[in-house]
NUKE-649778 format. One line per 2 residues: number of its first residue (from 1); for each residue x, y, z of N, C-alpha, C. Coordinates in steps of 0.02 Angstrom, whole numbers. Example, Ala and Ser with C-alpha at 12.3 -4.5 7.8 and 13.67 -1.06 7.14 Angstrom:
1 = 660/-284/390/615/-225/390/660/-165/390 | 642/-112/354/684/-53/357/645/2/394
//
This chain:
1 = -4354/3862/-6369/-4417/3884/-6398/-4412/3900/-6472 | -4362/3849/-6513/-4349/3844/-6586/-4343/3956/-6588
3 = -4288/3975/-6557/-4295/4046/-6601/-4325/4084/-6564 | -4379/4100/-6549/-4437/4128/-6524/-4415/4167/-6458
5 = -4422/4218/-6454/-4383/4253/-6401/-4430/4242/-6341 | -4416/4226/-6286/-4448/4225/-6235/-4511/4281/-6213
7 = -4452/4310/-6198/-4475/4386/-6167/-4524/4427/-6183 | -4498/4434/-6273/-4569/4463/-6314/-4617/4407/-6293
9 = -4626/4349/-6301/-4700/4308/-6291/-4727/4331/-6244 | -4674/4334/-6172/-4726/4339/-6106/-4711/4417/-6087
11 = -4723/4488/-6140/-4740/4528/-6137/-4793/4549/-6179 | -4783/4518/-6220/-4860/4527/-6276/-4917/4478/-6260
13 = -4902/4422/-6210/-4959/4399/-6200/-4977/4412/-6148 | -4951/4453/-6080/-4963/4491/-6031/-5005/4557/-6040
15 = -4968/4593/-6096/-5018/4625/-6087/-5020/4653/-6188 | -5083/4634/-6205/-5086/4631/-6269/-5098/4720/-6319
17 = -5108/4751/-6285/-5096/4839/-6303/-5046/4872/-6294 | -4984/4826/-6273/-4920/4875/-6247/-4906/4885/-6298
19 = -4872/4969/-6312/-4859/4997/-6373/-4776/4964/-6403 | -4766/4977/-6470/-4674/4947/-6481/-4632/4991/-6436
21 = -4644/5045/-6440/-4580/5105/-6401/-4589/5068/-6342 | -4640/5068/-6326/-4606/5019/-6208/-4589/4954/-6242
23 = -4602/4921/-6276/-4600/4827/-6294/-4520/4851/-6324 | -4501/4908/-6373/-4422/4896/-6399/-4390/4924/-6322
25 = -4402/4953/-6276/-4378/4974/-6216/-4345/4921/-6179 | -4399/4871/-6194/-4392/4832/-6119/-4352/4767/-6149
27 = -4367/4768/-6228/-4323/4688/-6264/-4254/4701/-6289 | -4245/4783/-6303/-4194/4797/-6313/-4180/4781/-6407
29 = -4265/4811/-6450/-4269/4789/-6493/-4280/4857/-6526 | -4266/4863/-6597/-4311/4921/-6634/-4386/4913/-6655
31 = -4428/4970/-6659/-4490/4948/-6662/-4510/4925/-6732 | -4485/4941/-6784/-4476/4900/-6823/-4473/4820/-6824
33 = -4401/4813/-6814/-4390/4728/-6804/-4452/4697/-6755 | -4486/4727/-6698/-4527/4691/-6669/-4598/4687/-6688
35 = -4615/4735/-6721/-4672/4733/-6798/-4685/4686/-6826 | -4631/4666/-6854/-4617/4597/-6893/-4610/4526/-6847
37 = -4555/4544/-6789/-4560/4473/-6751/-4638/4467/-6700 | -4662/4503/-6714/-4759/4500/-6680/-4794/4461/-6730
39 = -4798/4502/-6791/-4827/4487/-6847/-4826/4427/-6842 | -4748/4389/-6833/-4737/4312/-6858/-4781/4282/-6805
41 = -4764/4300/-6738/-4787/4240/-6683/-4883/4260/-6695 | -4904/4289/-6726/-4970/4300/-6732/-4995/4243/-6788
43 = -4939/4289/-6860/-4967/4232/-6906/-4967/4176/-6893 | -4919/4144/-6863/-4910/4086/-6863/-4949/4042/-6809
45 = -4988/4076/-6744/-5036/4054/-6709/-5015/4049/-6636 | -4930/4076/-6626/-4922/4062/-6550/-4946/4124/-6503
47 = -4978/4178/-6534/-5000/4226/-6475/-5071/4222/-6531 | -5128/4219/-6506/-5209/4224/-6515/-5248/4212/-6486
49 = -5301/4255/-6525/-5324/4269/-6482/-5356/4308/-6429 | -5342/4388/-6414/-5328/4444/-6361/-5396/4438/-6325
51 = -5408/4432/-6281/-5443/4448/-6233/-5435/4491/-6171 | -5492/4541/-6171/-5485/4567/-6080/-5502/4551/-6044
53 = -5470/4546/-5990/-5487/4518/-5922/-5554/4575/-5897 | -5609/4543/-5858/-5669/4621/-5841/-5659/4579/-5790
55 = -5681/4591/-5722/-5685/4583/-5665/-5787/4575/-5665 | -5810/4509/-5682/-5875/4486/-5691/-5918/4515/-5622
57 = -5919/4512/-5580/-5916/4496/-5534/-5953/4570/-5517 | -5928/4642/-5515/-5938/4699/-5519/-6018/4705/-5572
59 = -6021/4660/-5614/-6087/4666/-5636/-6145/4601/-5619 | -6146/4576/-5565/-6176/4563/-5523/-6189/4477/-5555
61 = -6135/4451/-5597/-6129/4396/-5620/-6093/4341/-5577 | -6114/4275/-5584/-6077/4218/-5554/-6053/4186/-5611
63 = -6012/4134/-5589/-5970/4108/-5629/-5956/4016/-5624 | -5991/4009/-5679/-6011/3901/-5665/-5981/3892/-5705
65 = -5909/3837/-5702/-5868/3782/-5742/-5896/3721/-5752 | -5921/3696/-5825/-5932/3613/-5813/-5895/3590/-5846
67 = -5871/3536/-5815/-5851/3488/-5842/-5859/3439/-5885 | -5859/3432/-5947/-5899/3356/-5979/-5834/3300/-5978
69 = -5889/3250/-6002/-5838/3173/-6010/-5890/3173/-6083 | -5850/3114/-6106/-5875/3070/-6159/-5900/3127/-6229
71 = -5888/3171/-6243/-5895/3217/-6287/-5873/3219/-6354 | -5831/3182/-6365/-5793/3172/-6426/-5803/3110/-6461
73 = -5836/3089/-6502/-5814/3025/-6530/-5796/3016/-6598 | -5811/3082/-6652/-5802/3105/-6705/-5770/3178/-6714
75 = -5722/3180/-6773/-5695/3273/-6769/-5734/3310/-6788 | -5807/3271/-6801/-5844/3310/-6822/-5917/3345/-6762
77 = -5893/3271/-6746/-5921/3301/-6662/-5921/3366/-6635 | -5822/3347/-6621/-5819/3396/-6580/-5813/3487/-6593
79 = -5816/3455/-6695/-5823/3535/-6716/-5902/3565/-6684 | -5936/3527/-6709/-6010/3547/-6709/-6022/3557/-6618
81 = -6004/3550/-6591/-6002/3541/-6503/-5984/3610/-6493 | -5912/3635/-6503/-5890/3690/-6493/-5915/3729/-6544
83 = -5925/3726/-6592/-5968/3781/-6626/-6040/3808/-6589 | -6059/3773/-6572/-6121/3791/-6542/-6115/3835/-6468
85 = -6081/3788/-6431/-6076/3834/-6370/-6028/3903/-6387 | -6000/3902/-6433/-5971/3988/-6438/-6025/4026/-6463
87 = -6076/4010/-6499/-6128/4068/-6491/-6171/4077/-6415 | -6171/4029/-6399/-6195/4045/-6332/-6191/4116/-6301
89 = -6222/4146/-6281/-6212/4210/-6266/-6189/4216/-6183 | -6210/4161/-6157/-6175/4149/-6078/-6103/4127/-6068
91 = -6096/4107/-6102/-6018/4052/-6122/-5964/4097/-6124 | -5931/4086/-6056/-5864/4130/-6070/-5793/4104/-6084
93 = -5790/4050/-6083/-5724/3999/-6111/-5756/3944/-6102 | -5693/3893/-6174/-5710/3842/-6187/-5639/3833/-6194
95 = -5615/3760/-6170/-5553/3715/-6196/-5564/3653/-6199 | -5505/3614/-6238/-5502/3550/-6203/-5452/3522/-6172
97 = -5474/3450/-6138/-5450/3426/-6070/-5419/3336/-6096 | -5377/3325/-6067/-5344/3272/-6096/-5336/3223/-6041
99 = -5384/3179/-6010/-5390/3160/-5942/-5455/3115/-5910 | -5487/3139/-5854/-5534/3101/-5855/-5610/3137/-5866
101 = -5591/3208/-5879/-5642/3256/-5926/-5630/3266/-6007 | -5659/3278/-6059/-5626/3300/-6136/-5627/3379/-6127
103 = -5700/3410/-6086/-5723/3485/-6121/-5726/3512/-6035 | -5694/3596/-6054/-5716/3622/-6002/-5738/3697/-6014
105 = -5815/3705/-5993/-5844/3763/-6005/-5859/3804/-5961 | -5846/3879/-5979/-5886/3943/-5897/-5950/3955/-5927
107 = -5968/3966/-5885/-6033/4021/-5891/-6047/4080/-5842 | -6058/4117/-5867/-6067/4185/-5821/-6142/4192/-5821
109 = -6167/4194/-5767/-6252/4218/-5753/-6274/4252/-5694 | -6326/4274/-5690/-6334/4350/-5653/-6361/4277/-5571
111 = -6363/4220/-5592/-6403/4187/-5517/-6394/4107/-5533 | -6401/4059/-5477/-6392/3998/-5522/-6450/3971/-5545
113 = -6510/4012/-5547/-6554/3992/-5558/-6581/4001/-5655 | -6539/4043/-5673/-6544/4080/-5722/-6477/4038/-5784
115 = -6411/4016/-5743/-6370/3962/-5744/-6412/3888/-5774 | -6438/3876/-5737/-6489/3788/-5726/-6517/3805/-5804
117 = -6567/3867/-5803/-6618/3859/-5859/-6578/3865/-5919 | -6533/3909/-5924/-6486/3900/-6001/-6443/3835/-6002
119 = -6419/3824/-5947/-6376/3753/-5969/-6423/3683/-5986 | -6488/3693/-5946/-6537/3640/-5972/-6560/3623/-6029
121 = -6562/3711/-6084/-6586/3693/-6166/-6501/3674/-6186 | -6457/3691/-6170/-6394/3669/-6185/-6397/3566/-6199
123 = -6411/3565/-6141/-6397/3483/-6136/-6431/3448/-6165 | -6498/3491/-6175/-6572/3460/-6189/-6545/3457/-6284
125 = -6509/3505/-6300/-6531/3521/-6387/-6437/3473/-6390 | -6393/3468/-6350/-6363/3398/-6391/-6342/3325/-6358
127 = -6349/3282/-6375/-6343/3206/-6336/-6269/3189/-6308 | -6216/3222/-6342/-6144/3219/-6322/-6134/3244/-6257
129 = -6184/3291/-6253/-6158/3316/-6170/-6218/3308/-6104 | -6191/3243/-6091/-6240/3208/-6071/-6200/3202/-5987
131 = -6144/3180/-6010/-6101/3173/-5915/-6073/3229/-5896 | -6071/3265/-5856/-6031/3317/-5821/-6027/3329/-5742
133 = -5990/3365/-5726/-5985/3393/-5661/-6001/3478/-5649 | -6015/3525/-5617/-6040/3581/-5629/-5986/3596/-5540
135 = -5975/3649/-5558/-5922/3680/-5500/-5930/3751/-5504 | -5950/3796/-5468/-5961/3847/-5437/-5889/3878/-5424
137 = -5865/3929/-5480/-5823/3980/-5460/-5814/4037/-5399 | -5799/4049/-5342/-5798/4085/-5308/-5752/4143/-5309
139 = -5679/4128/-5334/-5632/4189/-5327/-5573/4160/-5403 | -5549/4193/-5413/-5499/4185/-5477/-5426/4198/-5462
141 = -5405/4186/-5457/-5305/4220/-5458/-5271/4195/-5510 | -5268/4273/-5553/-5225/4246/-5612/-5158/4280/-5623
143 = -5115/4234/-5639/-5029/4251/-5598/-5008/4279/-5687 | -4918/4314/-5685/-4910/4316/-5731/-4883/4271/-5749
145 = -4843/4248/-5812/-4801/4187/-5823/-4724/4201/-5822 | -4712/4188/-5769/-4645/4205/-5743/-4595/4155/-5770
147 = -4623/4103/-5771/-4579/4032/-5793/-4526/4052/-5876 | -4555/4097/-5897/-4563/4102/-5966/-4498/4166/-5970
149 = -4490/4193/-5917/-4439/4247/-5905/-4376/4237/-5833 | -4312/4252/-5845/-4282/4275/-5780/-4236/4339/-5772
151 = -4263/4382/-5818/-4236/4457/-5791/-4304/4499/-5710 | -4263/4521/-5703/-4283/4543/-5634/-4359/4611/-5659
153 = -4302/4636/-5690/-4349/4697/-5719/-4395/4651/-5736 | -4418/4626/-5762/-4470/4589/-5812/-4538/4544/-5768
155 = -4491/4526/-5715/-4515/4476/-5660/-4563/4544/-5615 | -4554/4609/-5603/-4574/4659/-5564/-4627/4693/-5603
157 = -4637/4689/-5659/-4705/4715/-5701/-4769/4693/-5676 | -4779/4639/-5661/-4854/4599/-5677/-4863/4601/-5603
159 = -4913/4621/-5587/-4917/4560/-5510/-4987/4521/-5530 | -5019/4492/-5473/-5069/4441/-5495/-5125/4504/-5490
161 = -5193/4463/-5517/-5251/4498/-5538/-5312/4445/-5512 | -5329/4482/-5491/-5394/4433/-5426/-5465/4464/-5470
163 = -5512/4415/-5489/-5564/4419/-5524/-5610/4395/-5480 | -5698/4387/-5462/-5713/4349/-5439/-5725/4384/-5383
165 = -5776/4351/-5341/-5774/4364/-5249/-5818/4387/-5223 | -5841/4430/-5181/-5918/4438/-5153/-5896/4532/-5158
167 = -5920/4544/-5218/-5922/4631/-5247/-5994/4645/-5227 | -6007/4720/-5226/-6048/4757/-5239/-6073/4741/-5319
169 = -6148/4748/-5338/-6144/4756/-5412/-6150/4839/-5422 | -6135/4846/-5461/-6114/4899/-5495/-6167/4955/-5557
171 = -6174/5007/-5558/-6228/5020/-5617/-6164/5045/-5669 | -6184/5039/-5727/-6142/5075/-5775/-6183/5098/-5814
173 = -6132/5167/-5852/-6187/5210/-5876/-6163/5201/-5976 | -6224/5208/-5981/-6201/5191/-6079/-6158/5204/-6101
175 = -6141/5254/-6101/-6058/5246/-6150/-6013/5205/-6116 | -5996/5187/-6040/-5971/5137/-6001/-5978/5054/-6055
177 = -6038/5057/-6038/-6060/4990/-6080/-6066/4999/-6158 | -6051/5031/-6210/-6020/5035/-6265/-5943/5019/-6276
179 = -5901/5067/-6223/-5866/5060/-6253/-5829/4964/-6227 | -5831/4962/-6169/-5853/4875/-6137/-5862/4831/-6216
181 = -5907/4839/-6238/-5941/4798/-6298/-5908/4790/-6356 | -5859/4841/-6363/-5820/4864/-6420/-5754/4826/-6397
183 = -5743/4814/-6331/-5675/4788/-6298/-5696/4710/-6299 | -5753/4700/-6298/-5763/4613/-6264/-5743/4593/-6360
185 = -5790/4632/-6383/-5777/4606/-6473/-5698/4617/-6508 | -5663/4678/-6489/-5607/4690/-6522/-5559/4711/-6475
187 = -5539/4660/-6439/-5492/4686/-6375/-5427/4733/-6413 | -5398/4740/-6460/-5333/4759/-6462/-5374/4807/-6508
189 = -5412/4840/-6514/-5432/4894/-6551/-5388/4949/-6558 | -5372/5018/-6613/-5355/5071/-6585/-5416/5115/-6549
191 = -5377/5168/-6527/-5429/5212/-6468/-5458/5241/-6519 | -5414/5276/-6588/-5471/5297/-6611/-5514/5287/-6653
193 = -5519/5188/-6663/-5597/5163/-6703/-5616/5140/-6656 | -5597/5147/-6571/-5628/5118/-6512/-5687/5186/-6503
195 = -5657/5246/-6525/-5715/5299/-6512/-5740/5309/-6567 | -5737/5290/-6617/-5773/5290/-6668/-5848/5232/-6660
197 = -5826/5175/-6647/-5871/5116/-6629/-5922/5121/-6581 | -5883/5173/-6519/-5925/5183/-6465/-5961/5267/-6459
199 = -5954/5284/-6536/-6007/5351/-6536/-5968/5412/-6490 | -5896/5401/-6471/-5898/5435/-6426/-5816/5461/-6469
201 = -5787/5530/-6439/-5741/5578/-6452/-5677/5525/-6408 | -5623/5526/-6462/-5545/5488/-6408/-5549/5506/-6329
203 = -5539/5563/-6310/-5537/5579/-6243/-5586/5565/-6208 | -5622/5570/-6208/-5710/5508/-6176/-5681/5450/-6168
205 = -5674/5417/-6220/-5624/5359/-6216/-5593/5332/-6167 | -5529/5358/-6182/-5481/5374/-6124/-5499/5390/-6068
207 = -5558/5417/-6063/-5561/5441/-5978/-5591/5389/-5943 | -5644/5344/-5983/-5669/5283/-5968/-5639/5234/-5928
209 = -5578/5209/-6017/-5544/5171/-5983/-5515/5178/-5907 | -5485/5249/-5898/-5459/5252/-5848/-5490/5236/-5778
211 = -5554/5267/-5790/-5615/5270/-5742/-5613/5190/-5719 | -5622/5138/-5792/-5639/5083/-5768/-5583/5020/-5740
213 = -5535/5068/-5761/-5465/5028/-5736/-5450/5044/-5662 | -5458/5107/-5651/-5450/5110/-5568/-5494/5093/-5532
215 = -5573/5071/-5566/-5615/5038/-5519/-5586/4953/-5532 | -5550/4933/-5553/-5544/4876/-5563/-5596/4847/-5593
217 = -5612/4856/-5657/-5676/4837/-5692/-5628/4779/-5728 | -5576/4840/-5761/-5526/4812/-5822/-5460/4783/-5776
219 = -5456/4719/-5792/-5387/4710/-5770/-5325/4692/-5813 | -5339/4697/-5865/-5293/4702/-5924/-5316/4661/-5981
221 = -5286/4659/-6028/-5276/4629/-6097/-5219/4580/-6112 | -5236/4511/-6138/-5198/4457/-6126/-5206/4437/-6211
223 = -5158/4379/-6221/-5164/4349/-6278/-5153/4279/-6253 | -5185/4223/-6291/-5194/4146/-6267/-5115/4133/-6304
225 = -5088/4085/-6281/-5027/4056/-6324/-5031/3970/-6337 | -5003/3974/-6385/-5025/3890/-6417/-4975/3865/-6393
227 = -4985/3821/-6329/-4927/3785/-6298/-4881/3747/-6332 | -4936/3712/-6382/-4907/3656/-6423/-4843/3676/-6462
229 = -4858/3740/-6501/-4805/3765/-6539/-4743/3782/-6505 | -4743/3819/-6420/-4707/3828/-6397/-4675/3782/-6342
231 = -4708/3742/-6340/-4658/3672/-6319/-4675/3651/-6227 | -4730/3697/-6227/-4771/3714/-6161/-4806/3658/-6137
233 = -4787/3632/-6082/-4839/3572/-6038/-4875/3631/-5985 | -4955/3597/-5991/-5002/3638/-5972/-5036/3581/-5931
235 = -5068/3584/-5848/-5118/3539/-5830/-5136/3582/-5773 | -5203/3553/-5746/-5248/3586/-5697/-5244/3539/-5640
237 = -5218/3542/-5593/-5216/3501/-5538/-5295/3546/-5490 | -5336/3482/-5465/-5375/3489/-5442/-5374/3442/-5366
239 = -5378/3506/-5309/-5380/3488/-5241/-5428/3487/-5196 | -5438/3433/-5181/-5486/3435/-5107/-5462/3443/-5027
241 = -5481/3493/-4993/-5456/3505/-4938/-5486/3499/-4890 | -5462/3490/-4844/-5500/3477/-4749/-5443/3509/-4724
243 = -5461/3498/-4652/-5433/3555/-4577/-5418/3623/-4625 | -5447/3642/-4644/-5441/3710/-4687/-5465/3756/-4627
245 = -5406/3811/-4620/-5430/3877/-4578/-5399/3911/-4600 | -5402/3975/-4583/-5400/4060/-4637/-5290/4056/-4636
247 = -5254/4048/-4588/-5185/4049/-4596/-5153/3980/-4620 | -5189/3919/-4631/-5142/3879/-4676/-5162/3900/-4725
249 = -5235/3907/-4759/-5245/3935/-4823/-5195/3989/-4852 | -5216/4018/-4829/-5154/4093/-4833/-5086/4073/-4846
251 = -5059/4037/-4810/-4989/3989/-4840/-4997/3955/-4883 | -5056/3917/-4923/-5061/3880/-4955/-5045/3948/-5035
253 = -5074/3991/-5031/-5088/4020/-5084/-5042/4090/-5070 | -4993/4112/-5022/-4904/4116/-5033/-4872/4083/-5054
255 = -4880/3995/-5072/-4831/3977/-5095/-4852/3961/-5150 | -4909/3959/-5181/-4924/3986/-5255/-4915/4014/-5290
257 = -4906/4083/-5250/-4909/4147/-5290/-4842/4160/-5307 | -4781/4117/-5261/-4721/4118/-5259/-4686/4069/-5307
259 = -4720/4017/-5345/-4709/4000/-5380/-4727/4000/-5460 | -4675/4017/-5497/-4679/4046/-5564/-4723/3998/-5608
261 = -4708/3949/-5623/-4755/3878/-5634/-4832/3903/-5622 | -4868/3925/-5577/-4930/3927/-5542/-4941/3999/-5617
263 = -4992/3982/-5658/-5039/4035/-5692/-5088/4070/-5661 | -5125/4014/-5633/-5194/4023/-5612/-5214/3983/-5561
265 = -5260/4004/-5517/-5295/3978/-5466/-5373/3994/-5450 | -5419/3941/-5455/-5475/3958/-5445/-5506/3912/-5370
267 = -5529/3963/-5329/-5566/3939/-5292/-5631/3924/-5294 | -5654/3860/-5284/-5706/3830/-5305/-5753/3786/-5248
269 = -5807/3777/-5278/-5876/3739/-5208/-5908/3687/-5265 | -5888/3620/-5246/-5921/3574/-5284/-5860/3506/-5256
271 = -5848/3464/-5321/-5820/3408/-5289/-5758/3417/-5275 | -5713/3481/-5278/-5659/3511/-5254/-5645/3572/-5242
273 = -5582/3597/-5199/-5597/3663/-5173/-5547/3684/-5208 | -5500/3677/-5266/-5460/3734/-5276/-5428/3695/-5323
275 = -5413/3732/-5398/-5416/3709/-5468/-5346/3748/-5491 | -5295/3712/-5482/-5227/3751/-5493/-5190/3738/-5572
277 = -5183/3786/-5600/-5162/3792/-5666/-5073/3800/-5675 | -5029/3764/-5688/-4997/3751/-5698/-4959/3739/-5769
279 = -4899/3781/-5784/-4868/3779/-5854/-4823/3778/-5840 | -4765/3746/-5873/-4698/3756/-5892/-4669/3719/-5966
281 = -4615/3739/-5952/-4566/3722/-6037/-4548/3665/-6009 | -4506/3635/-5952/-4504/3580/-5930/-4575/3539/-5888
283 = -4548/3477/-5918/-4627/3429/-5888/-4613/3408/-5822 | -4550/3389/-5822/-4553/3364/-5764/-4558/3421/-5693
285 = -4543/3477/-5718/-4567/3529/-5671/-4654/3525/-5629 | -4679/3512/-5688/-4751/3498/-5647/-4734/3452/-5610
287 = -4729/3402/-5602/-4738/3342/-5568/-4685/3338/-5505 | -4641/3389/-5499/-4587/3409/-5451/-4619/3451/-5409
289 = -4663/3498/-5432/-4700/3532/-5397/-4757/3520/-5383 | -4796/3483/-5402/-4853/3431/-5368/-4851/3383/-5308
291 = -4777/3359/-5322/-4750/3327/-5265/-4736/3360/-5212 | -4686/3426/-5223/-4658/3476/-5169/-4739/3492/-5130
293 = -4791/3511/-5178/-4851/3531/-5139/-4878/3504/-5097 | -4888/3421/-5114/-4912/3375/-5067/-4879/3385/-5002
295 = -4813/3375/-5003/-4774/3370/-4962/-4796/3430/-4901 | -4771/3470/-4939/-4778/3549/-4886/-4829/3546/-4842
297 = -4884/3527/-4885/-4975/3537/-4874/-4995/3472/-4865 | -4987/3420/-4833/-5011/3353/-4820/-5060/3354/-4766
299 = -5064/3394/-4713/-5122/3403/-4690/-5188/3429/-4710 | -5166/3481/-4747/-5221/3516/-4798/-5242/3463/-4843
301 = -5216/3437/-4902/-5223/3401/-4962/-5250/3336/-4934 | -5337/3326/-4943/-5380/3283/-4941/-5352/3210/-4989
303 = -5354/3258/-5066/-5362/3215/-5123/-5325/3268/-5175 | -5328/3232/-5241/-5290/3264/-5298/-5295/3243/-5354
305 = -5307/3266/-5411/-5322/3246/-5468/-5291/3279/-5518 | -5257/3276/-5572/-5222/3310/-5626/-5239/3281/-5702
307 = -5241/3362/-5735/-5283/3353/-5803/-5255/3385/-5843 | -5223/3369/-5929/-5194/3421/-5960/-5243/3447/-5996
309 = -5235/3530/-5988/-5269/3579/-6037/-5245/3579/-6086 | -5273/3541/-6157/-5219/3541/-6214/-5262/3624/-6273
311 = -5294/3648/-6273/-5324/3691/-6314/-5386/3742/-6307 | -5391/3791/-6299/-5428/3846/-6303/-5471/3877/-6346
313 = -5537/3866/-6344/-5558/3866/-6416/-5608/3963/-6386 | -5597/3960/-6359/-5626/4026/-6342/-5607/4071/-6249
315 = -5596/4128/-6234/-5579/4150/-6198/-5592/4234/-6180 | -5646/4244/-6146/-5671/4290/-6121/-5698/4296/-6048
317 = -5698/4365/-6040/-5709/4374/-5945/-5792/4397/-5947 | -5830/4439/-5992/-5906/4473/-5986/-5951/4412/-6037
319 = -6001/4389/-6032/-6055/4369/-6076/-6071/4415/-6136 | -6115/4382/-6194/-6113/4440/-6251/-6198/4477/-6234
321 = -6226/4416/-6189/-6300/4411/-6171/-6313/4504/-6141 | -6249/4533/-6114/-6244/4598/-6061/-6253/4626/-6133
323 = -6252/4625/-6168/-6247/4670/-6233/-6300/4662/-6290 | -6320/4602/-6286/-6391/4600/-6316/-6465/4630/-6295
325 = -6458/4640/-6235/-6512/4656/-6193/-6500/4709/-6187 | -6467/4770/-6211/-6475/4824/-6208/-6512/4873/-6241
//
């Protein structure tokens, strides 16, 4: 990884507020020297980015991925393409796809009815996004990146973080949703221009967060990493399944969770049931483990399709729309 210490990457992009005193703890660094070796992997573009993970779902939101084709035919295109959908106020990530899609976009909306009418002036106001597929998010599993580490200690920090699913919605009370607003805009804030921003005293703050971390509102703070720089093969294997019942599933997604490779997993209702995110430093690892999967799971595995995620042009868990309307 030309230099680049492992460990720091997949602790600062795990969790993007850990202070230097635990980060020199755990790398065996002074907080000093890791000041500077942050600084670099920032300036230079391999950790950006910070986003928090919110658990959507608790505020009574669904969650639609589309897919486009044919999107690109100029760089000027595809500036003006992604510029637009990041103001979108529904739009919760955007990347691109290197395959038989270019663009892949979320949207978070309170119904799909409410979904239809914003994505319709979407399509309607540009001609590039004209082909797509639309897939219905149901549940999320997002793993840590284990691939990226093999100390034990290090491997026992993270466990996975489940977003998504059939919640209660939730009321929150204003300073709740301030200080939320202040996190969706400046995830790595300090606490105390986080209570400055949100009108409210540090310890308010703090009690929030806490409040909203043990309801599982907050499930942490992440930073995106630029694969490219770090030498990272990235693709989305997408599965269709039959004879599906509640204990092969369940094995299907133990031996996911058991494998370091596996980032992410989304369960999905549209032209496939389950959208597996996959990274490693070695390539041929994907394709060893695509194979191993088939294999295992050949009764399960309908069909299969694989796509590289080459870039991230935006990455958030809440809409900004929850914050305009207030």
């Amino acid at each position: 990884m030309n230099k680049i210490d492992p460990s720091l990457v997949f602790l600062r992009s795990e969790n993007a507020r850990m202070s230097l005193k635990d980060l020199g703890r755990l790398v065996k660094k002074s907080p000093q020297l890791l000041k500077y070796n942050i600084s670099v992997l920032e300036k230079e573009g391999v950790l950006h980015d910070p986003y928090y993970i919110f658990d959507y779902s608790h505020f009574g939101l669904i969650l639609f991925r589309v897919y486009f084709k044919g999107v690109y035919i100029k760089e000027q295109d595809k500036i003006k393409v992604i510029t637009e959908l990041r103001q979108n106020p529904y739009v919760l990530a955007i990347y691109d796809l290197v395959g038989e899609f270019d663009l892949a976009v979320e949207f978070a909306a309170p119904n799909p009815s409410k979904f239809n009418k914003e994505f319709k002036k979407i399509i309607t106001a540009s001609p590039l996004l004209k082909e797509y597929k639309i897939v219905l998010n149901i549940v999320t599993h997002i793993y840590p990146r284990h691939y990226l580490v093999n100390s034990t200690e290090l491997l026992t920090l993270y466990n996975q973080k489940i977003v998504g699913g059939d919640r209660e919605k939730e009321e929150f009370k204003p300073e709740e949703m301030a200080v939320l607003k202040v996190l969706l805009r400046q995830p790595t804030i300090r606490y105390t221009k986080l209570a400055k921003e949100s009108d409210l005293n540090v310890k308010t703050v703090k009690s929030i967060l806490h409040q909203l971390a043990k309801r599982s509102i907050i499930r942490g703070c992440k930073f995106l990493l630029d694969k490219n720089k770090l030498d990272i093969t990235k693709s989305r294997l997408f599965l269709k399944l039959h004879n599906v019942d509640v204990e092969y599933e369940s094995r299907l997604l133990d031996y996911l969770h058991d494998n370091p490779e596996v980032i992410q997993l989304n369960k999905t209702v549209g032209d496939w049931d389950m959208e597996i995110d996959l990274e490693s430093l070695d390539k041929s690892r994907i394709r060893y483990i695509i194979s191993k999967l088939r294999e295992e799971f050949s009764d399960l595995i309908a069909g299969f399709n694989l796509i590289e995620v080459y870039e991230y042009h935006k990455r958030t868990y809440l809409p900004e729309y929850l914050f305009r309307e207030e």
